[in-house]
C-alpha positions as CSV (number, residue, x, y, z in Angstrom):
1,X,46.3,23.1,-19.6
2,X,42.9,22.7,-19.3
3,X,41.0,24.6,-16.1
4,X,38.5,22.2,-14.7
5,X,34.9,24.3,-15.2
6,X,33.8,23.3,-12.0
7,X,36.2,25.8,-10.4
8,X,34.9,29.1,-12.6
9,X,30.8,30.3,-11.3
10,X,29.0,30.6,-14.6
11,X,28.8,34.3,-14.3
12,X,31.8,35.4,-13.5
13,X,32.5,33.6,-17.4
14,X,29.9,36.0,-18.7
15,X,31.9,39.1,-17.5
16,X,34.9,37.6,-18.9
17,X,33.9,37.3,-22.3
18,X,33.0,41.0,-22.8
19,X,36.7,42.0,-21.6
20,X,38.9,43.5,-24.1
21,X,42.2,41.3,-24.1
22,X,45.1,43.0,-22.6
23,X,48.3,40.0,-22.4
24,X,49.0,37.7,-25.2
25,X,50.2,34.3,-23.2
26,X,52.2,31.9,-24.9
27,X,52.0,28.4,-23.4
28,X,55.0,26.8,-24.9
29,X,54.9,23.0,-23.6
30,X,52.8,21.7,-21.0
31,X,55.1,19.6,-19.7
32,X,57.6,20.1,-16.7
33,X,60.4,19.1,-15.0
34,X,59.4,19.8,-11.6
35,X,56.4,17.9,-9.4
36,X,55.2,20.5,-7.5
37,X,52.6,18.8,-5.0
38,X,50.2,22.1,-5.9
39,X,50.3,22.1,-9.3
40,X,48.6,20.6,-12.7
41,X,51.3,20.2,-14.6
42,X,53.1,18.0,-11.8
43,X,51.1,14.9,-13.4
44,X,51.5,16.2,-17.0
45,X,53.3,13.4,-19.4
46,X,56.4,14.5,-20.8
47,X,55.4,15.0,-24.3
48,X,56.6,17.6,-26.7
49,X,55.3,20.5,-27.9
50,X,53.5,21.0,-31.3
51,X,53.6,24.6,-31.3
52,X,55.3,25.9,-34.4
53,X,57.2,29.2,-35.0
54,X,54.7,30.1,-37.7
55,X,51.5,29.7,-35.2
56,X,53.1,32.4,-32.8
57,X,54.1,34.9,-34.9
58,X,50.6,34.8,-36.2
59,X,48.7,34.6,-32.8
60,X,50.9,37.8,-31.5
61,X,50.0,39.5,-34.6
62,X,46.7,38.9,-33.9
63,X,47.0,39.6,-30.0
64,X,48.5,43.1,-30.8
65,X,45.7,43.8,-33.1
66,X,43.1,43.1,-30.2
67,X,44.6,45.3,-27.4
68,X,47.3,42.8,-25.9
69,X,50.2,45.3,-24.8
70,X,52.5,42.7,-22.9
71,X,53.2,39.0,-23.6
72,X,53.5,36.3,-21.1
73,X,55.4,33.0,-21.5
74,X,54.7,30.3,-19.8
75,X,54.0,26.7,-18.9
76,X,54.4,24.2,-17.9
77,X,58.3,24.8,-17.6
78,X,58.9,26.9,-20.9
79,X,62.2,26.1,-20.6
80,X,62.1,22.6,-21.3
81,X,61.2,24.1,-25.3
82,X,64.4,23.7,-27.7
83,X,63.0,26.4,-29.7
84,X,62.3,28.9,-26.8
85,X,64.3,31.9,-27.7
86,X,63.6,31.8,-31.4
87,X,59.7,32.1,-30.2
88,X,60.6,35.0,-27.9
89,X,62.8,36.6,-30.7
90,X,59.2,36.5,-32.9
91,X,57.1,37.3,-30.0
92,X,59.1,40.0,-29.7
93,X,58.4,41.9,-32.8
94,X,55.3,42.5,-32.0
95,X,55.6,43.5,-27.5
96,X,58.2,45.1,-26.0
97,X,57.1,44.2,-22.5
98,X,57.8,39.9,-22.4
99,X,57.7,38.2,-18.8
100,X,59.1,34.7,-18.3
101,X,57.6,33.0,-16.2
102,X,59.4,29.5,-14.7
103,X,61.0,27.8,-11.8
104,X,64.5,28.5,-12.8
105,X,65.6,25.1,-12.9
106,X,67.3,25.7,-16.5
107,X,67.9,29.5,-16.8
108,X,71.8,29.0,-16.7
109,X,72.5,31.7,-19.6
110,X,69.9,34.2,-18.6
111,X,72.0,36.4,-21.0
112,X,70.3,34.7,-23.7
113,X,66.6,35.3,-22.8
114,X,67.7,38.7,-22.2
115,X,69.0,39.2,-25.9
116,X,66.3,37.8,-27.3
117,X,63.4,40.1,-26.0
118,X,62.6,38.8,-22.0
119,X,62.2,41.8,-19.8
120,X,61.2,40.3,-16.3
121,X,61.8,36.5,-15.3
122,X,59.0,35.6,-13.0
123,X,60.7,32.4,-10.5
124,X,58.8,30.2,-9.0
125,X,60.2,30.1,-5.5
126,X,58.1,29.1,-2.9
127,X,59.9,28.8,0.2
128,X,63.2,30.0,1.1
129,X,64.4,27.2,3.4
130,X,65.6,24.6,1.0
131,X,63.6,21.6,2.7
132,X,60.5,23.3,2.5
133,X,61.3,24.2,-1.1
134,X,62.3,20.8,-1.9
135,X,59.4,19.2,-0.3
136,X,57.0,21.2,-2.3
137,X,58.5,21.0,-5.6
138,X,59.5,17.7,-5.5
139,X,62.8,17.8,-6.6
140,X,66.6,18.4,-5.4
141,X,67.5,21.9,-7.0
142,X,67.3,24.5,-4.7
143,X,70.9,25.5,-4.6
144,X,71.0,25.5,-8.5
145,X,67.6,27.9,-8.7
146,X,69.3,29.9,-6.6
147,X,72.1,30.4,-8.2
148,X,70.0,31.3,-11.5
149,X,68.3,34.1,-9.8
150,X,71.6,35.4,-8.9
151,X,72.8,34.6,-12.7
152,X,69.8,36.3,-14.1
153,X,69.7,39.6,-11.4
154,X,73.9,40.6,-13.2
155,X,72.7,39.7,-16.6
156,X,70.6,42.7,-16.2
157,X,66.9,40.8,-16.3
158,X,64.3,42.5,-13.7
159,X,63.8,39.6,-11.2
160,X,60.7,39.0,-9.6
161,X,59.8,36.1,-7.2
162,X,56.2,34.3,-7.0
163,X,55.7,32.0,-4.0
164,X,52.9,30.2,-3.6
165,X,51.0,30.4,0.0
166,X,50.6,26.5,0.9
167,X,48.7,26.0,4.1
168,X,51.0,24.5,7.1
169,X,54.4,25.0,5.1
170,X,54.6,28.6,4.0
171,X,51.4,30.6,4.8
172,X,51.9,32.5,8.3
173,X,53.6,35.4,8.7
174,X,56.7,34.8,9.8
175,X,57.8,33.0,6.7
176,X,56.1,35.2,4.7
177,X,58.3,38.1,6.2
178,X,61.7,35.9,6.2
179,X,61.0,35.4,1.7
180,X,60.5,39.4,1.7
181,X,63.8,39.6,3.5
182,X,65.4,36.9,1.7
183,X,64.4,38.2,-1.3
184,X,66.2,41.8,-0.6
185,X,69.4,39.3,0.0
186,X,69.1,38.3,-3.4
187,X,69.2,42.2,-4.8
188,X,65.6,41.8,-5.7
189,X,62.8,44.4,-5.5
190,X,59.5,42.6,-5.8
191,X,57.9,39.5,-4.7
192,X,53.8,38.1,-5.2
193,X,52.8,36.0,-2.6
194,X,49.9,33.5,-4.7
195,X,47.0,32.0,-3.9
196,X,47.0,28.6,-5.1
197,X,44.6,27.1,-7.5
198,X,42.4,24.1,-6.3
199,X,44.1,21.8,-8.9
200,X,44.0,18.5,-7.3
201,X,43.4,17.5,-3.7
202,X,46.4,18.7,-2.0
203,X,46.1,21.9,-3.3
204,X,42.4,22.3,-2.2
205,X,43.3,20.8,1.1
206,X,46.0,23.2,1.8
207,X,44.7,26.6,0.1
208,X,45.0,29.6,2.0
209,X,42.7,32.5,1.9
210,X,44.4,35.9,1.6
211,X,42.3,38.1,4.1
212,X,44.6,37.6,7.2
213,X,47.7,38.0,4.8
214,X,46.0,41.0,3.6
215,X,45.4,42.4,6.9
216,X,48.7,41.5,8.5
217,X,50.0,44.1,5.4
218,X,47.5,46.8,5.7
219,X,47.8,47.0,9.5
220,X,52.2,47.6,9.2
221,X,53.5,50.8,9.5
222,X,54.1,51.2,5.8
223,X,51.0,50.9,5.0
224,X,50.9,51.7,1.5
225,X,48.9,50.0,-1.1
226,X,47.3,50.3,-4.3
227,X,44.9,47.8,-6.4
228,X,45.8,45.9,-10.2
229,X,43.9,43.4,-11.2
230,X,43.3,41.0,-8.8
231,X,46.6,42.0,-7.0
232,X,46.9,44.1,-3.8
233,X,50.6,45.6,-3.7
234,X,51.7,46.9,-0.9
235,X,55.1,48.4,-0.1
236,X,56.6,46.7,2.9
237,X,60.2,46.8,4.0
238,X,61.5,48.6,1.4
239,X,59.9,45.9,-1.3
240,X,57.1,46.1,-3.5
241,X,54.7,43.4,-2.1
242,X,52.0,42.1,-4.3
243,X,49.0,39.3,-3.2
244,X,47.4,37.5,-5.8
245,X,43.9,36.1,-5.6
246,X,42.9,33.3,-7.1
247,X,40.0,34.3,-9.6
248,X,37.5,31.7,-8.8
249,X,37.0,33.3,-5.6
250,X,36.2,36.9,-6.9
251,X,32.8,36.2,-6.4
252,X,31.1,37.7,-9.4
253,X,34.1,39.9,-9.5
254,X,36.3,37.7,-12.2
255,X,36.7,40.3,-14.7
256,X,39.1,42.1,-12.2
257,X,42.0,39.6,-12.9
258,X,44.9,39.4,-15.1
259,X,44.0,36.1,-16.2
260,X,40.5,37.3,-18.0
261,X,41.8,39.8,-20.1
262,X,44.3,37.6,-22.3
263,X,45.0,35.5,-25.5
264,X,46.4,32.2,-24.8
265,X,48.1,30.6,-28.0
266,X,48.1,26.6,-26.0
267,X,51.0,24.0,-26.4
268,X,49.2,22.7,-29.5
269,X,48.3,25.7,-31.6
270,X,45.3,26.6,-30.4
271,X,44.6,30.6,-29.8
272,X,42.1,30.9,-27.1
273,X,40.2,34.0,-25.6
274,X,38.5,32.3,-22.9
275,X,40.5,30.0,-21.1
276,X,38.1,29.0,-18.6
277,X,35.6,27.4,-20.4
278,X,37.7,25.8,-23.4
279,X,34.7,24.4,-24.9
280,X,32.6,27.7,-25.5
281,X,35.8,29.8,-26.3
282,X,36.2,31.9,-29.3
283,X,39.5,30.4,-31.1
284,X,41.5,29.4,-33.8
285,X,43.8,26.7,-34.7
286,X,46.8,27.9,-36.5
């Protein structure tokens, strides 16, 4: 998935590039099964992915040569990929740390993902009222995602929660507060609230700027935070709290993200190091 170069200031891609890597991604399909109103990939045609087992093992090899020490899988929905586990099972060789990340749609055996290598499932999830859910993502599957979470939590995976802040459905405080406490419900210890990316005109039209979040946090009681990456985390009713900004608006500041420090091996077997400007990337086809 391709990040529009308008969104990235030209010198915020000269920091980037001088970054050692530190996460090997693995975008497995670009296609999804959700339509989140936010999101690229919510207009991305169902096509399948020509990623082969051969191209990953090579691009984590070369990852964990480079200074990658944790892999990221993604999409897309990464779960839509009949060869997902094997891919984790290789990926695996070479990190010991794996994150899935998804919207838990199809994580019905979570045992699975667990035995071949996945450490943290990362759930899209963001509202906790099922019609706000529903309206965002587009489609009818609430009661099944929660389910999965609940699946995933007893098969032993760490389970963390990402929920994007969408202007005029889930960005003031009081929902924000409700998903930390409905999170807790679920057994869970962490949640990232996210900024969104501007990635088509409902998401620019409805992006929320963290500060007030940010200041809402800082100004509680427990007032407790630290600083990794571009994330704030903050420990707030007994759960570890983490805002995530959105790198284009760092403001010179890009190279503090999670997102400039990683290889990328893309649906078609390309292995990029600079993901923002696709065109003037160092890369290899495999």
């Amino acid at each position: 998935m391709k990040i529009p170069q308008s969104f990235v200031p030209e010198k915020n891609l000269e920091i980037m590039r001088k970054i050692k890597t530190e996460m090997f991604r693995l975008v497995v399909t670009e296609s999804c099964n959700a339509k989140c109103k936010y999101c690229l990939a919510a207009n991305t045609p169902k096509n399948g992915s020509n990623q082969t087992i051969e191209a990953v093992e090579k691009a984590a090899k070369k990852a964990k040569e480079n200074g990658a020490r944790e892999a990221s899988i993604s999409g897309g929905e990464p779960t839509l990929d009949k060869n997902l586990l094997k891919k984790i099972k290789v990926v695996g060789k070479y990190f010991d740390k794996i994150n899935l990340q998804t919207n838990g749609t199809l994580l019905e055996n979570p045992e699975d993902y667990k035995l071949a290598g996945v450490t943290t499932v990362i759930i899209n999830l963001p509202s906790y009222d099922k019609e706000t859910y529903e309206k965002l993502v587009g489609i009818k599957v609430y009661d099944k995602v929660i389910n999965n979470i609940i699946r995933a939590t007893l098969a032993g995976l760490n389970v963390r929660l990402n929920s994007v802040l969408v202007k005029g459905y889930t960005d003031d405080f009081a929902h924000i507060v409700r998903m930390i406490e409905f999170s807790k419900k679920l057994g869970l210890r962490e949640i990232t609230f996210t900024q969104m990316v501007p990635a088509n005109d409902f998401a620019a039209k409805h992006r929320v700027g963290l500060e007030n979040v940010r200041q809402l946090f800082q100004r509680s009681e427990q007032n407790e935070n630290q600083k990794f990456h571009s994330i704030d985390v903050f420990q707030f009713l007994d759960m570890t709290i983490g805002l995530s900004s959105c790198p284009f608006e760092l403001n010179g500041q890009a190279f503090e993200t999670g997102w400039s420090k990683e290889y990328v091996l893309t649906e078609d077997s390309r292995l990029i190091t600079d993901y923002f400007n696709q065109e003037r990337s160092t890369m290899e086809v495999f």
